[in-house]
Each structure stands twice: as C-alpha cells, then as structure tokens.
C-alpha positions in Angstrom: 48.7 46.6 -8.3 51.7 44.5 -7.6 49.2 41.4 -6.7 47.5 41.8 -9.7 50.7 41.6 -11.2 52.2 38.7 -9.5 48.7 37.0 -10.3 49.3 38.1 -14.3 52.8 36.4 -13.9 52.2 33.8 -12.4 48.9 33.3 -15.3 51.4 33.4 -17.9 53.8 31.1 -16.3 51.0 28.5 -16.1 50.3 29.1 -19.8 53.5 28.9 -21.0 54.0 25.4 -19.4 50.9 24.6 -20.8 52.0 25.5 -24.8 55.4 23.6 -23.7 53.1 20.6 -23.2 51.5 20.3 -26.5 54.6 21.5 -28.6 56.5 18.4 -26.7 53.0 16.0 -27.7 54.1 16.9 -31.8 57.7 16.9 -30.9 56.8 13.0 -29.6 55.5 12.5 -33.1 57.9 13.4 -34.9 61.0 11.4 -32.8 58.8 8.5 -33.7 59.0 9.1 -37.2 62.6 9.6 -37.2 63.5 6.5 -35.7 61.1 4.6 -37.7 62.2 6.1 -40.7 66.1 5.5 -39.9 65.5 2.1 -39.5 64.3 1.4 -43.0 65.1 3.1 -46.1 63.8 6.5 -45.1 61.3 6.3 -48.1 57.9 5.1 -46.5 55.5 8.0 -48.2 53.0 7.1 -45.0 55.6 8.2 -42.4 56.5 11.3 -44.3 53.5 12.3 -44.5 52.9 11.7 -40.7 55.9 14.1 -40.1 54.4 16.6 -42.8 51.4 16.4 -40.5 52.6 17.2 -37.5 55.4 19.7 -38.2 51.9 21.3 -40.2 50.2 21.5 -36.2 53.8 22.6 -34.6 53.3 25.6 -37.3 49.7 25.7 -36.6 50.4 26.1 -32.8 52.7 28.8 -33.4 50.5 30.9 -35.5 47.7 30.3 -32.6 49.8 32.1 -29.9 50.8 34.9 -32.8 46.6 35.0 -32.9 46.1 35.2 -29.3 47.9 38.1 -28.9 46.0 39.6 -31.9 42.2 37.6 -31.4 41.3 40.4 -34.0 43.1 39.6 -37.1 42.6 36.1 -36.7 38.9 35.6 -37.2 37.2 31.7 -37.3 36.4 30.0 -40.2 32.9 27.8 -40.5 34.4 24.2 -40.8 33.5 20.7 -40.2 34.3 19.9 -37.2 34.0 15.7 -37.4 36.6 16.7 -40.2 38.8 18.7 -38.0 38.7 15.8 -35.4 39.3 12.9 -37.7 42.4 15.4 -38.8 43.7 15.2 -35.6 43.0 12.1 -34.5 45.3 10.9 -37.8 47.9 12.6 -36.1 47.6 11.6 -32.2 47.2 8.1 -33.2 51.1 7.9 -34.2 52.1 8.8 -30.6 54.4 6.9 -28.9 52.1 6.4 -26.0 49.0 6.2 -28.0 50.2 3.3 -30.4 48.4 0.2 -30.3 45.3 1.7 -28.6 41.7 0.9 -29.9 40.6 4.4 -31.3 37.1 4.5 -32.6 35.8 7.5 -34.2 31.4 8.1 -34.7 30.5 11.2 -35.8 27.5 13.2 -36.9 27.5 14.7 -40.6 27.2 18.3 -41.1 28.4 19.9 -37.9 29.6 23.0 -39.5 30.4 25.5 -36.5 33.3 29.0 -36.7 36.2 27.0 -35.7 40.0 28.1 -35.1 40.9 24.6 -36.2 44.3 24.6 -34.6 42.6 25.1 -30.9 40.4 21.9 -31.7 43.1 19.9 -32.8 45.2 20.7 -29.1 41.9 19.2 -27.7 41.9 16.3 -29.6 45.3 15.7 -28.7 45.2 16.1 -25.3 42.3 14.2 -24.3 43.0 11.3 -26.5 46.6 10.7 -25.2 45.2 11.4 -21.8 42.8 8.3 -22.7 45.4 6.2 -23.6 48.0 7.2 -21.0 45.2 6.1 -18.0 45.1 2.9 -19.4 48.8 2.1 -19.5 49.7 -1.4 -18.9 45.9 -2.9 -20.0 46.0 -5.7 -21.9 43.3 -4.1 -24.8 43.2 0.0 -24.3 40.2 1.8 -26.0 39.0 5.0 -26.4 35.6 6.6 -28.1 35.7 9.7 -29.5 32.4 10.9 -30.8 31.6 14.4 -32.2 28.1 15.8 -32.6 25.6 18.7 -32.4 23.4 20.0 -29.7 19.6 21.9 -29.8 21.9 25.4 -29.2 23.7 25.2 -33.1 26.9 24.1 -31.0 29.0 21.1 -31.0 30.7 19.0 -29.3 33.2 16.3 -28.7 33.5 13.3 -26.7 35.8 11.3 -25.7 35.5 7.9 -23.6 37.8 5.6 -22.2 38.0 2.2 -20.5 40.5 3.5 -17.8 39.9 3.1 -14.0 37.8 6.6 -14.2 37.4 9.5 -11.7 35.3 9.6 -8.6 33.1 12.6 -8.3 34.7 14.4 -5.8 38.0 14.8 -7.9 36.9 15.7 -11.1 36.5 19.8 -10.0 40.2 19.4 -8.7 41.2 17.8 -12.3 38.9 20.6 -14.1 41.2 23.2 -12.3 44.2 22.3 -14.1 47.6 21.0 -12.6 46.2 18.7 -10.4 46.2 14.5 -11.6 46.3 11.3 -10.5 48.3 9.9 -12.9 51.8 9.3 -11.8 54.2 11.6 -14.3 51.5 13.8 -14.8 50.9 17.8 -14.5 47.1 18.4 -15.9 49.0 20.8 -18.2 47.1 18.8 -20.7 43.6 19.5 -19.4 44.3 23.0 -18.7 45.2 23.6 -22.6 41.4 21.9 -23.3 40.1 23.8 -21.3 41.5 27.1 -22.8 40.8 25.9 -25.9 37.3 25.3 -25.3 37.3 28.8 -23.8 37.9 30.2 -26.9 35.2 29.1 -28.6 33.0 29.9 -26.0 32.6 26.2 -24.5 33.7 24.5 -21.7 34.8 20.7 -20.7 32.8 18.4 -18.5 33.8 15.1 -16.8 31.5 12.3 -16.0 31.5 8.4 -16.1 31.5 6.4 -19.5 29.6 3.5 -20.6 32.6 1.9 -21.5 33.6 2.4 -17.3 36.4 4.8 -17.2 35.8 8.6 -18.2 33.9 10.7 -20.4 35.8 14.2 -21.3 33.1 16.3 -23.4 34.2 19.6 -24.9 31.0 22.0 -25.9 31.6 24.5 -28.9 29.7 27.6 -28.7 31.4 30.0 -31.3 34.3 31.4 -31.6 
C-alpha cells in the first residue's frame, strides 16, 4: 500500500509539472503582448485580441483539470477538429519562440469527431513550439501541421518539421516523457500530448518527415 502510494505521488507530481508547463506556454503569450502593446499606444485591436485568446485557453486549461477530476460532468462535444487546430495554431504562432517560423496548415474538411477542445489545443501547442524550438538558430524554420481522418471514423494530427530529427532508438525514450535532447528541455511538453491524446482514446507516434526532421502524429479515437 505505501508503494502504490509513493507511485500515486510521485504520478501527480509528474502531472503537476506537466500543467505548470503549458500554463507558462500562455503565460509566454501573453508577456509578448504586454511588451508589444507598451511600446505603442496600447490600442492595436489584433494584439488584444491575441491576449483575449490566450487568457480564453489559461481559462480553458483550468476548467480541464476542474473536468478531470469530474470526467463525468464534462462530456465531449462533436466539433471540427481542422477548426479546433487552426484555433490553436492562431494562438501558438504569437509565441516568443515560435515567431518568425514558417507554419503551414492542410487540412481535410468535415472531420467532425467528440472533442474536449481544450485537450486538443494543449497538443497543438506543445508539438508546434516543440517544432520550432528544435530548429533554433536555422536560417528558415518550418513546420507542417496537417489534420485528417482515418478508415476507423478517427482523426488525427500531424505535425512535421525540418529540425535535425530523432534516430529510432530514441524516440520510445522521448514517448516516455521527461526525457529530450534538446538542451533546456524536460519532455513535460510531450508528456501533456500524450495525456491528452489519452483522453480521447488516441495515442502519439514519432517517425521521420519528408521535410527531414520529425513527424509527431496524434490519433483521435473518442473521447
């Protein structure tokens, strides 16, 4: 009994540094805004609206731990999901360390799966500034992200980079969570994909891109 409990503790622990991970992400966006925004006249309707935005997902994020606790009361609702990605890609793309990157965006129409849209949005997030953040120092950085449908009624999402990749024999180590090879990183990031994936009874896959870094592909089962 007390291992189980140590293991229970030590479980949340992980968790909670994974939540602190993506509420700093938003927090990122909004400190951009601020600055921007003191150095003009504080009136730009685009930037304000990029603050509404992401103080919207801090809210979002909040509700989605309230929901955890309470899976019951918090049932999925049938949504787009190209919409909910191009949602949160209009976000991510204002991140300090995502600024200036290439983002293009293909998706299929009519993908219409029982989404928590919240969840999908922390996926977004964290594998696009992942993307990005591999790339650092390139003279052009660019990411893919591409959303579609499968033969199962799932979806899923895609999202390619030109980074340096991942050999094979790393990418279970990466999967596991807290382990990168990314100077500064944790793999908080991937370990917050990978529970939101979870929820919606999908997963996340690595592999090699055409564009020659890494392909990160979340499936979407329900949720």
């Amino acid at each position: 009994a007390a291992l189980a409990m140590a293991e229970q503790r030590a479980l949340v622990g992980v968790m909670a540094a994974a939540i602190g991970h993506d509420i700093n992400n938003f927090i990122s966006v909004l400190h951009m805004v601020h600055e921007t925004l003191r150095d003009t006249d504080g009136t730009d309707p685009t930037l304000l609206d990029e603050a509404a935005r992401a103080t919207h997902r801090l809210a979002e994020l909040s509700r989605g731990l309230r929901d955890a606790a309470h899976p019951d009361q918090s049932p999925a609702q049938v949504t787009d999901l190209a919409q909910v990605v191009e949602e949160a890609l209009g976000v991510v793309r204002k991140h300090p360390e995502v600024r200036g990157c290439e983002i293009g965006f293909e998706a299929t129409a009519g993908v219409a799966l029982p989404l928590r849209s919240a969840l999908v949005h922390q996926i977004v997030w964290n594998l696009v500034l992942n993307a990005a953040q591999v790339q650092a120092g390139a003279a052009t950085r660019r990411v893919e992200v591409r959303v579609g449908s499968d033969e199962q009624d799932g979806g899923w999402i895609e999202v390619h980079d030109a980074g340096p990749g991942l050999p094979e024999p790393l990418r279970n180590k990466v999967l596991g969570g807290l382990y990168t090879t990314r100077d500064g990183g944790s793999g908080l990031g991937l370990l917050s994909v990978r529970s939101c994936a979870a929820a919606h009874g999908g997963g996340l896959s690595l592999g090699s891109s055409p564009l020659g870094g890494l392909l990160a592909r979340v499936d979407l089962r329900s949720a």
